[in-house]
C-alpha positions in Angstrom: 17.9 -3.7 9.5 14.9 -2.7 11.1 11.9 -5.3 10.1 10.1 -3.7 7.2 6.4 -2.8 7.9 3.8 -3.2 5.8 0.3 -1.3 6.0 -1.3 -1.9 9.7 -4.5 -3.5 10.5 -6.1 -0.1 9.4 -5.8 2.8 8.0 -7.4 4.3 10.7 -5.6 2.2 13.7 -1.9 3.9 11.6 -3.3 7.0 11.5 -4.2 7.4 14.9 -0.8 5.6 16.5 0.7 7.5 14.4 -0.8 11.2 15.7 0.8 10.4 18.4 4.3 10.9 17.3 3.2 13.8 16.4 1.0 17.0 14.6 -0.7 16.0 11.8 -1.5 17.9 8.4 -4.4 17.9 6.6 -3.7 15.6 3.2 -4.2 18.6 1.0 -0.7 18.2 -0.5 -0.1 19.5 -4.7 3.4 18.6 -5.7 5.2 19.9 -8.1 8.2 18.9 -10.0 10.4 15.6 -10.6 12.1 13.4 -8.2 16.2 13.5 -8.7 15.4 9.2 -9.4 11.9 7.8 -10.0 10.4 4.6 -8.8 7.8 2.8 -9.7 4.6 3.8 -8.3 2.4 6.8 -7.7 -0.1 8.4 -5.7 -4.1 7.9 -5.4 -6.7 9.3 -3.3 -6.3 7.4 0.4 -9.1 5.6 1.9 -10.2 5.3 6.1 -12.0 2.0 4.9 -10.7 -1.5 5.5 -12.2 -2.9 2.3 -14.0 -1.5 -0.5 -17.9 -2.1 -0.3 -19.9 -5.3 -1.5 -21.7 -3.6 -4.2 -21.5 -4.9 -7.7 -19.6 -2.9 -10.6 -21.0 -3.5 -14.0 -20.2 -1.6 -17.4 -20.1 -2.6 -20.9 -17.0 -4.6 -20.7 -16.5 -4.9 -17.0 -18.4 -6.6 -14.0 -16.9 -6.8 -10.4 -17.8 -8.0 -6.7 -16.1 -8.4 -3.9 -16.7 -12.0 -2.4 -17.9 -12.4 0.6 -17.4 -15.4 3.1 -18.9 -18.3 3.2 -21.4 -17.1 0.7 -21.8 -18.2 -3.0 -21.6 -16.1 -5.7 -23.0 -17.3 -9.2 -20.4 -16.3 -12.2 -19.3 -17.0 -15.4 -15.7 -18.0 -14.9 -15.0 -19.2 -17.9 -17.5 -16.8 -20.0 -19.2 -19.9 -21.5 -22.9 -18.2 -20.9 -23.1 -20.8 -18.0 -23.3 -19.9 -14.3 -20.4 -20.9 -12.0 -20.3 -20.8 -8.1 -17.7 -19.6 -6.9 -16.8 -19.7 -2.9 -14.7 -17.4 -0.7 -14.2 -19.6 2.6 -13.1 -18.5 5.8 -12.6 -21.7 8.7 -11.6 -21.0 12.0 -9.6 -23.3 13.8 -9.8 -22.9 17.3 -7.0 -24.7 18.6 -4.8 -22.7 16.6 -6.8 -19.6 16.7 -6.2 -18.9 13.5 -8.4 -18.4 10.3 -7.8 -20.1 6.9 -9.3 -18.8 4.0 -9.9 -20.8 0.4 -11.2 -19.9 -2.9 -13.5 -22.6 -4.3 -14.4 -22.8 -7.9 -16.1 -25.6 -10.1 -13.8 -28.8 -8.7 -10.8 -26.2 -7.9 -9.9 -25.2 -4.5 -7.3 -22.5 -3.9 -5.7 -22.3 -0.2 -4.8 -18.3 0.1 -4.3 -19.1 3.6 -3.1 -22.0 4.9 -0.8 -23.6 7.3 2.6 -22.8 4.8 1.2 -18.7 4.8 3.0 -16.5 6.7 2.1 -17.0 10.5 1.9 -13.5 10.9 -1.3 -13.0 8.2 -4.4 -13.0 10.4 -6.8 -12.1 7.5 -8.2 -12.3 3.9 -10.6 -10.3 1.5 -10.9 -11.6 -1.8 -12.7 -9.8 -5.4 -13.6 -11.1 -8.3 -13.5 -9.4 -11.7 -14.8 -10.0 -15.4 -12.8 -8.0 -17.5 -12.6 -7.4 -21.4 -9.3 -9.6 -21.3 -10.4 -12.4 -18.9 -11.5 -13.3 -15.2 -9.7 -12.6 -12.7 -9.4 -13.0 -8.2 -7.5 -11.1 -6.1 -7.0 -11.6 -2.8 -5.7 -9.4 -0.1 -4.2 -10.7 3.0 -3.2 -8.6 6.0 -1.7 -9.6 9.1 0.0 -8.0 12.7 3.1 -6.3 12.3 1.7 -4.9 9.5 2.2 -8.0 7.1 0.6 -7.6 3.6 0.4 -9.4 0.8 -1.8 -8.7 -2.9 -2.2 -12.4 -4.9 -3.6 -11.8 -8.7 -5.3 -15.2 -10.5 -6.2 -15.4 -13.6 -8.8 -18.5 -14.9 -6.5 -19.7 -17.9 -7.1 -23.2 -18.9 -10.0 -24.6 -17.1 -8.5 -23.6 -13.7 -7.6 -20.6 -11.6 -3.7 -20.3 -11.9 -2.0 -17.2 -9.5 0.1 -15.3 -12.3 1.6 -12.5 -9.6 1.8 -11.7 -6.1 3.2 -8.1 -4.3 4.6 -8.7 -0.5 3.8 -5.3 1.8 0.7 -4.5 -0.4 -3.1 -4.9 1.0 -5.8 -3.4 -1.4 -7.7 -0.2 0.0 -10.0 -0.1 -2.9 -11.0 -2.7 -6.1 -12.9 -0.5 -8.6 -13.5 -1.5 -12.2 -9.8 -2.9 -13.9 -7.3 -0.8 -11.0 -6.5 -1.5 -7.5 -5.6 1.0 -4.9 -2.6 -0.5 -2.7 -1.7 1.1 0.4 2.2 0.1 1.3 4.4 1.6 4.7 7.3 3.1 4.3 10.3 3.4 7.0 12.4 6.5 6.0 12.2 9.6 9.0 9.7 7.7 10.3 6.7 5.9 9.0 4.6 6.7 6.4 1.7 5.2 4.7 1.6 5.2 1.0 -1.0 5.0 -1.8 -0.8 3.6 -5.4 -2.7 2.9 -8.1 -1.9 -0.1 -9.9 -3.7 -1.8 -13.1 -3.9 -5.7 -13.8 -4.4 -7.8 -16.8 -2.3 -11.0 -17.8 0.9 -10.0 -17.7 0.2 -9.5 -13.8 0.0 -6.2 -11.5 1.6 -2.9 -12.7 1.5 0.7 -12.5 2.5 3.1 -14.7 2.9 6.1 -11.7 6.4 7.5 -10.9 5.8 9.1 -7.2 3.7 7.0 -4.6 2.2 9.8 -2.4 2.5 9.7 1.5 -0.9 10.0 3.0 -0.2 10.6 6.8 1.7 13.3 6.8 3.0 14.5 10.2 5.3 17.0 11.0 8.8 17.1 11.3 10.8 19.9 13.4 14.0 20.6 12.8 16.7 20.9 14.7 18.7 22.4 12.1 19.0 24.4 8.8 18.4 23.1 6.3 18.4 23.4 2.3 16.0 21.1 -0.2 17.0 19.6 -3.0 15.2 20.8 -6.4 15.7 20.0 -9.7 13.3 22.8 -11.7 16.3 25.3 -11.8 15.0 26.9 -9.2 16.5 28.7 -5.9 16.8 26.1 -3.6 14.4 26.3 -0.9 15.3 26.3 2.9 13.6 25.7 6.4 15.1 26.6 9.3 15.8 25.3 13.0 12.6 24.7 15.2 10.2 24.7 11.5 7.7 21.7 10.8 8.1 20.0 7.4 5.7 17.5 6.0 6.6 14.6 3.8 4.6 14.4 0.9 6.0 12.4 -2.1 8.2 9.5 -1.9 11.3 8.8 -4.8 13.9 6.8 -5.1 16.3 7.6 -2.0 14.4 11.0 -1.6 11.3 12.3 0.1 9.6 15.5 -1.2 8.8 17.4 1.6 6.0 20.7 2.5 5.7 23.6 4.9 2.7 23.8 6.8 1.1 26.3 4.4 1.1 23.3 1.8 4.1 24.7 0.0 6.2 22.4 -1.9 10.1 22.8 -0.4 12.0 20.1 -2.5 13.6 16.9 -1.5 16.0 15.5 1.1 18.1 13.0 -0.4 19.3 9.9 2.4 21.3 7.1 2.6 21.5 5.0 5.4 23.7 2.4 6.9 23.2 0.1 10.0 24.3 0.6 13.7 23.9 -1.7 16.3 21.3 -3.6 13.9 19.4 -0.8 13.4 18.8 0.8 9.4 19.4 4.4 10.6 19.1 7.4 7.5 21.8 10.2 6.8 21.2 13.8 5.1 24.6 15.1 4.0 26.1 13.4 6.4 23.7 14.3 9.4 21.7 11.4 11.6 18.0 11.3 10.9 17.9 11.6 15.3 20.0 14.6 15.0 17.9 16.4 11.7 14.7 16.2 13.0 13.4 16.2 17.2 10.8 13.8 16.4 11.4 10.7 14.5 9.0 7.9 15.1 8.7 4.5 13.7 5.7 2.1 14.1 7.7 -0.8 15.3 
């Protein structure tokens, strides 16, 4: 199988390796029409930045930060009407070279990165939330080889307890009660995702169907080929030596455009492995022999 990749270092640093491979499309994309199988996310608007900014959110029922390191922030954690400190606390090891990251709270201390985490994860951002239903951190940690992990906790019980936790997630932006979570994708290539996800104490969801690909490059054929559609429909086609765009991503499908932003269907793959290597089928036909340029990040 091939190692599963999770978002990069940046949006940006994806973005441009991934040119590379090939031309890319402005992320203009309207899709219309239903997956043949849903999954569990959708789309949101991308983001080039690393981490949302440091300025405070406040509404009626809602206050947020993102905490920076090594500096104090003064909070009500347990919405007593008295100020707590709370600490996000990077420490760099040198002889490891290696950063580990804490959360510090009253007499608590969290380690979100320690000497058990992943040796892969290089780095942390952590936010901090007061919502209607409680207080809340979430950290994001993000590592080489595109390693990524999203941590919830939840202050239940005099003490900051971690209630849910999504591998191959890093948080683009943390606005109000929702988090944007960028994932990659290895199907024809790879492809960064976006989804919007909500959180309260049950833990992270989402209530999208159809997580949107937001680094679309193109795809030539090397063959006919007709798109799968559901609506009723004709079936749409694209022909040998066309670029197609991928644009939506289902359940063993991707939803695929022309480079006029028209919305051709879906190509639904399965995929087996051959020589240790996960390698994806249309009807039959070898990603390597569908399209001329296939290109993975790994």
């Amino acid at each position: 199988m091939k190692r599963e990749l999770n978002l990069l270092i940046s949006l940006s640093l994806s973005a441009a390796m991934l040119t590379s491979c090939g031309e890319n499309k402005p992320d203009n994309t309207e899709v219309a029409g239903n997956t043949p199988a849903q999954t569990t996310t959708e789309t949101a608007t991308s983001t080039d930045e690393e981490d949302s900014d440091d300025s405070d959110t406040t509404d009626q029922d809602f206050f947020s930060l993102q905490l920076e390191e090594n500096s104090p922030k003064e909070i009500d954690i347990d919405s007593d009407g008295q100020m707590d400190e709370i600490t996000f606390e990077s420490n760099y090891l040198e002889d490891e070279d290696k950063y580990y990251y804490d959360i510090q709270i009253k007499d608590q201390t969290i380690s979100v990165v320690d000497e058990n985490t992943d040796p892969d994860i290089e780095f942390a951002s952590a936010y901090y939330s007061q919502a209607e239903d409680g207080n809340y951190v979430i950290a994001s940690l993000s590592g080489i080889c595109c390693t990524y992990q999203t941590i919830l906790y939840r202050w239940e019980d005099g003490e900051l307890k971690e209630i849910d936790s999504l591998d191959g997630y890093k948080v683009y932006e943390f606005t109000d009660n929702n988090l944007l979570l960028g994932e990659v994708v290895d199907v024809f290539g790879t492809w960064i995702t976006s989804n919007q996800f909500y959180y309260d104490k049950t833990g992270l969801w989402t209530a999208e169907k159809h997580p949107k690909i937001t680094n679309p490059t193109g795809l030539e054929l090397k063959q006919d080929i007709t798109f799968y559609d559901e609506s009723g429909e004709e079936p749409k086609s694209a022909k040998a030596g066309d670029k197609i765009y991928p644009c939506i991503l289902g359940q063993n499908c991707i939803g695929f455009s022309d480079e006029n932003d028209e919305f051709l269907g879906y190509l639904i793959y399965s995929s087996k492995e051959e020589d240790g290597i996960e390698v994806f089928y249309v009807d039959g036909v070898s990603e390597y022999d569908l399209f001329t340029n296939v290109a993975y990040a790994s």
